[in-house]
N, C-alpha and C positions, 0 to 999 in steps of 0.2 A: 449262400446261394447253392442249389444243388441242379446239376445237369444229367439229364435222363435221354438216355438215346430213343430215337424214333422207333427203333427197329422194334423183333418179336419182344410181345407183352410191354413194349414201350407206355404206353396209354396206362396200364394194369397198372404198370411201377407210377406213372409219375401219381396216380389216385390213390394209391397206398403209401407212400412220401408224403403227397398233402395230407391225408388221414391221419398220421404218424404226426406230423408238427402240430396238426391242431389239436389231436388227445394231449399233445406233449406242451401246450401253451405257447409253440415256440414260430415266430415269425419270417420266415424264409422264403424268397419264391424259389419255385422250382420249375426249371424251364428244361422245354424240350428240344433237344439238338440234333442234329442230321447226324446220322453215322453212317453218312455215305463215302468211301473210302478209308473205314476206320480200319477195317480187317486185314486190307492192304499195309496199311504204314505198320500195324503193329506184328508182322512177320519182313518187315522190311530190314535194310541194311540201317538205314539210320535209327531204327526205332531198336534195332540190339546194340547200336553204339551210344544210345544214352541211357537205356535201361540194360545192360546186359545180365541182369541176375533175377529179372521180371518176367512173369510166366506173360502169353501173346495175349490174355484176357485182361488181363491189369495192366498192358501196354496200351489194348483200347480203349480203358475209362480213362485213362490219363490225356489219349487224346482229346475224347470227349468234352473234356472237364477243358481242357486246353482251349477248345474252339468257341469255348464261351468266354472263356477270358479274351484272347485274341484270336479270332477267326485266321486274321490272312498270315500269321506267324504258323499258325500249325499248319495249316492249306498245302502252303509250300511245301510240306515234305510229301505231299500226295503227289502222283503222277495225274493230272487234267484228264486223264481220259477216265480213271476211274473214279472219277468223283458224276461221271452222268456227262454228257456236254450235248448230249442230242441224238436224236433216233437215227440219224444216217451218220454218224464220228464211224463205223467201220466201212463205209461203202466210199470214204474219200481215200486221199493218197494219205498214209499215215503220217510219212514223212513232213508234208506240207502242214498236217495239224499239227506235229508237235511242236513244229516252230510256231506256226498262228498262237497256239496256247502258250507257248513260253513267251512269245510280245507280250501280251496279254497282260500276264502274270506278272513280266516283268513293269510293264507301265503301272500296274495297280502299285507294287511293292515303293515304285519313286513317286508316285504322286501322294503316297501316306506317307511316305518316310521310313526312316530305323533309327530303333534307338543303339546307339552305338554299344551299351553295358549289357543289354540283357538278348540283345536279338542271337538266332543261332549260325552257326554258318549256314546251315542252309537258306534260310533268311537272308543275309549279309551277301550270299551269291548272286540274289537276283539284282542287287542293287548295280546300276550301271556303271559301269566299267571294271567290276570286281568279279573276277573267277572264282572257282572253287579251291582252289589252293590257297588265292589272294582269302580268303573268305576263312579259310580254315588258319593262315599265318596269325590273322586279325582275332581268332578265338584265343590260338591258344599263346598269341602274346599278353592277353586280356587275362589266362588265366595263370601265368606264371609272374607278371609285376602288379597286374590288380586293375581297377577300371581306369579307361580313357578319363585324363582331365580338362582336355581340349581336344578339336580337331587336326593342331600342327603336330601330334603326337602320332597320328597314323602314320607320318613320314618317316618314323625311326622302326616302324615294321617292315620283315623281310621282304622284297618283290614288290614295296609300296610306291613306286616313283612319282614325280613330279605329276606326270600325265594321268596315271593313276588315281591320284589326288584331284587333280581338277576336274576328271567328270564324278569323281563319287562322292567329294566332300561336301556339295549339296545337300545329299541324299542325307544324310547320316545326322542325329542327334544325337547333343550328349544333355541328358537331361540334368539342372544342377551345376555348368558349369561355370568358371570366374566369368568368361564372357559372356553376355547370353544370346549374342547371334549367334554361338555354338550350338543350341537349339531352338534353332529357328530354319528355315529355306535359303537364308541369306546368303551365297555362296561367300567363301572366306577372302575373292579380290575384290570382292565390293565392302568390308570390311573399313579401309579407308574413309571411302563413301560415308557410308553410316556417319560414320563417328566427325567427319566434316560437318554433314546436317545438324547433330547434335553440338557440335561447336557452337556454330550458325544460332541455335536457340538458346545458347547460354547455358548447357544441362550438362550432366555426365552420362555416358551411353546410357546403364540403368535407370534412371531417371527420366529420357529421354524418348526410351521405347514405353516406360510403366506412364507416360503421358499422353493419353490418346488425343485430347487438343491438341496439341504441339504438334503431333506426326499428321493432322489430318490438315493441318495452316500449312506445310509442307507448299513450296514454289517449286515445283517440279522442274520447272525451266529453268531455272539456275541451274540445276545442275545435269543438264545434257550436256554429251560428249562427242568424241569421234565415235566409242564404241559405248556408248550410252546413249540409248533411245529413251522414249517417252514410256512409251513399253514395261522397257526394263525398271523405269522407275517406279512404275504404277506397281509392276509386281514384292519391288521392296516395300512400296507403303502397307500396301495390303499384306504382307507379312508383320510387319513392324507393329500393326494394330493387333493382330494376331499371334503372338509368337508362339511357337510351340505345338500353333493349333493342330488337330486332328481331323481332318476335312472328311471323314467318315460320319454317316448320319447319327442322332442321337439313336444308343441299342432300346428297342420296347420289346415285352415280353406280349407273347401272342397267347394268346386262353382259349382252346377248346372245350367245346360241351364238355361238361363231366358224366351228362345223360347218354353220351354220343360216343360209342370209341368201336363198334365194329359197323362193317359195311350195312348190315342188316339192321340197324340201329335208325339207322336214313329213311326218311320219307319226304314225298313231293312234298314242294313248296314250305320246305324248314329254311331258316335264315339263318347262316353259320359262317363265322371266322377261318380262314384259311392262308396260307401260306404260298404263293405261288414257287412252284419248282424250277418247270420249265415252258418255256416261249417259244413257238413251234409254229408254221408259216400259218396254219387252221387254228390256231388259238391258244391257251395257255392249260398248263395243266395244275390243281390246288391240291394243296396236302392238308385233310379234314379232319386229320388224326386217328382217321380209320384204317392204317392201314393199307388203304388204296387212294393214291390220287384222282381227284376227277375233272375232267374234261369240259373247262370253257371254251366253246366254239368260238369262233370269229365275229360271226353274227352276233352272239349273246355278251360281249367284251362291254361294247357301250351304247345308250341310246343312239348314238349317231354313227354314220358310215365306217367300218374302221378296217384303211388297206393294209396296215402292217400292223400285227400286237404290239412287237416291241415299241412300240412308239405307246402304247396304252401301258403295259405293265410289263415289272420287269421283273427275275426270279431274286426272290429272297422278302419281296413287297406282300406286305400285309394287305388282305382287300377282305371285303365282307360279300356272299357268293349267296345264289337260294338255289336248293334243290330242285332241276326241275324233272331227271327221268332216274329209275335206279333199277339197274338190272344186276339181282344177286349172284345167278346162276352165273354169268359171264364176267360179273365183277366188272361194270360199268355203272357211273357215275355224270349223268349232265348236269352242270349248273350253268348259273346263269351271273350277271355282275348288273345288267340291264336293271333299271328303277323305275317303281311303276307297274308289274306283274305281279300281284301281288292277290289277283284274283284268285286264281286257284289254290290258295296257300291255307292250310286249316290251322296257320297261325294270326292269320287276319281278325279285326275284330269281332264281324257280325259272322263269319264263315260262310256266308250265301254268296251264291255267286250271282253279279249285277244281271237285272233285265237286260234281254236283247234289245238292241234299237229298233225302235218301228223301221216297216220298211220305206224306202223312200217312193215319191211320185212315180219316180222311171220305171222301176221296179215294178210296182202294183200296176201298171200298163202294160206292163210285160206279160205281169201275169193272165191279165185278165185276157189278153189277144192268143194266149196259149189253150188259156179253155177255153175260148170260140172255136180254135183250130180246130182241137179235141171234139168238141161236140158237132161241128161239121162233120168230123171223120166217121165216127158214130151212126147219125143218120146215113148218111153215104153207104156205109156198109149194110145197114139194117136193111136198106130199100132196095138193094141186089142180093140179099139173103132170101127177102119174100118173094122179089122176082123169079128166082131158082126154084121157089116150092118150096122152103124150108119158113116152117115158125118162129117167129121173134116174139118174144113174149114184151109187153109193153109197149107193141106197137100197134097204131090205127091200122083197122082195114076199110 
């Protein structure tokens, strides 16, 4: 797989890449990546503490390359603001986004998880209840006796305490290990639990979770507690069928025209694959591979009423868009998401545009009471015209 940044001549490389594999017989796709904040990290403090012998240009392909393997592991070392976050991120209180964006980021980081062997400190910081230093102890104990083989192991790192451990051992996988609600969601004092259920069916843990009848016959009511809810339970079963899982959508790769790669390439009524960036109270904006994002209105989002985008699309969503204004000079771009427009489009089949609708009864009354009016007004004038002494040509004397 090879990853091609958006940026300048982005488009140029990724059709010179496919050209290259196809004279060359060779099957790869090649996808296009955002290099939005790449510039940044790779003149950063962490991007010369893991490359420190690496010129700033090969710090950014490795980002690059990085954000296709795991998007939200490299993300992290980006500062949120300069990866884009919206057209008014300067006109709030700084202070207040950085924290909004650090929630954020940090709920994304616990709701996917970490793998405990390969994530980085910076990565391992955002996990809940772990610091930067906790985050850095947890590296470089990893890199001086070698990988985590369970989670009761964190405990014998420096500054790793009890409490410590109980909000972050959640979080953390270890992919591979003896146990294997060590990669899994299972928190480690529900542990017991588990392995009672799997008593209960006659199974050894492994067995037990690798049997998804069994975990789904589960009597949930057996085993509530004082601090065991219904809840809680439900959330072990739905792990237990799942272990390991990655609750991140399946990755698809998106494919722009290959006809298509500058602004002036664009004509009304083309129907084109695009990328949504960002979501914006007036509508969303698409990345066409031109170069310049374009502008779906609010109005044009969906056939029917739509008060808030984010509730239609959200950035990073794949949607299919049609051109419908394109101004070069200013580098503007309207499309549209709406179905059903497809009149004006000279990608249609017959390319004529449908007859007008006759007009209706109301109408044709209307008109007809407006040319009486009119020809009222007419004689009226004519016959104070001849009155004055002046000639009307087409009129009785």
């Amino acid at each position: 797989m090879i990853a091609v940044g958006n940026g300048t001549a982005g488009r140029e490389m990724e059709l010179f890449a496919r050209q290259q594999l196809k004279d060359a017989a060779i099957k790869l796709p090649v996808v296009m990546v955002s290099e939005a904040g790449a510039s940044i990290y790779s003149a950063s403090d962490i991007a010369r503490e893991e490359f420190p012998d690496l010129d700033l240009t090969v710090r950014g392909a490795i980002s690059i390359a990085r954000r296709l393997q795991d998007p939200l592991a490299e993300l992290v070392k980006v500062d949120p603001k300069s990866i884009g976050v919206g057209q008014y991120q300067h006109d709030v209180s700084q202070s207040l986004l950085k924290k909004a964006l650090h929630e954020v980021v940090e709920s994304c980081v616990n709701y996917v998880g970490v793998e405990l062997n390969t994530a980085s400190w910076a990565l391992l910081s955002f996990v809940s209840g772990l610091s930067e230093s906790q985050a850095r102890a947890i590296v470089a104990r990893r890199d001086k006796q070698g990988a985590f083989k369970s989670r009761a192991e964190l405990l014998k790192v420096p500054r790793f305490g009890a409490r410590t451990f109980e909000l972050a051992a959640g979080f953390l996988r270890i992919h591979g290990a003896k146990n294997p609600l060590d990669n899994s969601a299972v928190h480690p004092e529900r542990y017991p639990l588990v392995e009672r259920m799997a008593a209960d069916a006659g199974l050894d843990l492994p067995s037990f979770i690798s049997n998804r009848a069994g975990v789904e016959q589960i009597d949930l009511n057996r085993y509530t507690e004082t601090d065991i809810g219904l809840p809680t339970l439900r959330d072990i079963q739905a792990e237990l069928l799942k272990p390991g899982r990655d609750p991140r959508e399946t990755f698809s790769i998106n494919s722009f025209r290959e006809d298509v790669t500058e602004i002036a390439d664009l004509k009304e009524g083309m129907r084109l694959n695009g990328i949504v960036t960002n979501v914006a109270a007036f509508g969303a904006f698409v990345d066409l591979g031109v170069h310049q994002d374009g502008l779906v209105h609010i109005s044009q989002l969906a056939d029917h009423f739509v008060r808030d985008p984010a509730k239609v699309v959200r950035v990073g969503q794949q949607v299919q868009v049609r051109v419908v204004s394109v101004d070069v000079q200013r580098r503007r771009i309207g499309l549209s998401m709406r179905s059903g427009d497809d009149r004006d489009s000279p990608d249609s089949a017959s390319g004529e545009k449908p007859a007008r609708p006759q007009r209706t009864a109301g109408k044709q009354r209307a008109k007809q009471k407006s040319e009486k009016k009119q020809v009222k007004v007419t004689t009226d004038l004519g016959a104070a015209l001849t009155r004055a002494g002046f000639t009307v040509k087409g009129e009785n004397r």
